[in-house]
N, C-alpha and C positions, 0 to 999 in steps of 0.2 A: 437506588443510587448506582451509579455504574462505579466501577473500580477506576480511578481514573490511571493508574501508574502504568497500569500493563502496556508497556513496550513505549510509553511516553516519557519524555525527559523534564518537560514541564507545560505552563497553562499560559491562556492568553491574558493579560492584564489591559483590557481597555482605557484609551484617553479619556472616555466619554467619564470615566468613574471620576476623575477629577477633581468635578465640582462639588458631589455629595459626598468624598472622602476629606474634603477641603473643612469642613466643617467639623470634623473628629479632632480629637487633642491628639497631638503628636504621640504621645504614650498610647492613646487608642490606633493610633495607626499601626505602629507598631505591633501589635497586639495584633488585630483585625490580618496584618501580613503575616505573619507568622502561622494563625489558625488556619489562612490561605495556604499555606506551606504544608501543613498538615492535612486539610483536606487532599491537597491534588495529590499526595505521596500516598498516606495510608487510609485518606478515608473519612479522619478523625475528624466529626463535627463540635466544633467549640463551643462554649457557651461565654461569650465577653460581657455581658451590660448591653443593655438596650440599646444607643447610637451605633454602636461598632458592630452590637448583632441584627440591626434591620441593614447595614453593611452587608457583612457577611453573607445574609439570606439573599441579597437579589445578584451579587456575584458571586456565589454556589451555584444556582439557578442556571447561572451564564454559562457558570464551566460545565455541567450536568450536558446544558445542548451543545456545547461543543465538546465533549466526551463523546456526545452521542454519534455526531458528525459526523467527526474522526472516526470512530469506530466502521461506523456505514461504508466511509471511504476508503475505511482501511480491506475492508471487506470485497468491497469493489475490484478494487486494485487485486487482492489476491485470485480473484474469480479469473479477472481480462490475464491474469496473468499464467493460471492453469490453463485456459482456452490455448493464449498465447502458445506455451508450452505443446500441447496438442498439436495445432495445426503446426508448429515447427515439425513435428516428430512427424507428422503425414507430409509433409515436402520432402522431408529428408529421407523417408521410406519411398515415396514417386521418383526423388531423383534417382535413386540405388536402383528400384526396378527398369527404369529407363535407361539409366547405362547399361543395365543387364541386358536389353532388349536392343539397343543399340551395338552392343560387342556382338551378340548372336546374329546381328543383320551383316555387320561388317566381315564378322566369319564365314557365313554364309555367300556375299558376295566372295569373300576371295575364293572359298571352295567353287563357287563358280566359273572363274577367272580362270581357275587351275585345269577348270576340267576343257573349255575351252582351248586353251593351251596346249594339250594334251591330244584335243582332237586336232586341231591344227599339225603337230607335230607326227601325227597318225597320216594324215593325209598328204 
């Protein structure tokens, strides 16, 4: 079972569940929602009675793959996001050495310029 809470605020409750929750007594829904509160927060699988726990079990199931999902995606995201990170820090170290190499050119040309000047004025 994955944990579902870490770093989650809550779960997805599908439309589709409508019509086979339609069939629960309002005290079993109740019920059935609540142990859903409980699983996605700490975990805790309920035991309600037979209608409400063939419920529970096929949307457990649900939230399980989309815990898992999220999880992957969440994983993902952190991965492109380290890379991300990375190639930022190599642009920003090229551009640093390229100014560097650009000041040295343009130092370079004025030392030129001067020395020019100089022979100019020699002559």
């Amino acid at each position: 079972m994955i944990s579902m809470a870490q770093d989650k605020k809550g779960f997805v409750l599908y439309y589709s569940y409508r019509e086979p929750l339609a069939l629960l007594s309002d005290e079993d829904r109740g019920r059935l929602l609540m142990a859903l509160l409980d699983y996605g927060e700490f975990g805790k699988v309920a035991h309600l009675g037979s209608s409400a726990e063939m419920a529970f079990s096929f949307i457990k199931a649900q939230m399980d793959r989309d815990a898992t999902k999220w999880e992957e995606t969440r994983q993902a995201k952190v991965r492109a996001g380290q890379q991300g990170g990375i190639k930022s820090g190599q642009s920003r170290r090229a551009s640093a050495e390229e100014a560097k190499q650009n000041e040295a050119d343009e130092s370079l040309a004025s030392f030129a310029s001067e020395c020019k000047a100089m022979q100019a004025n020699e002559a």
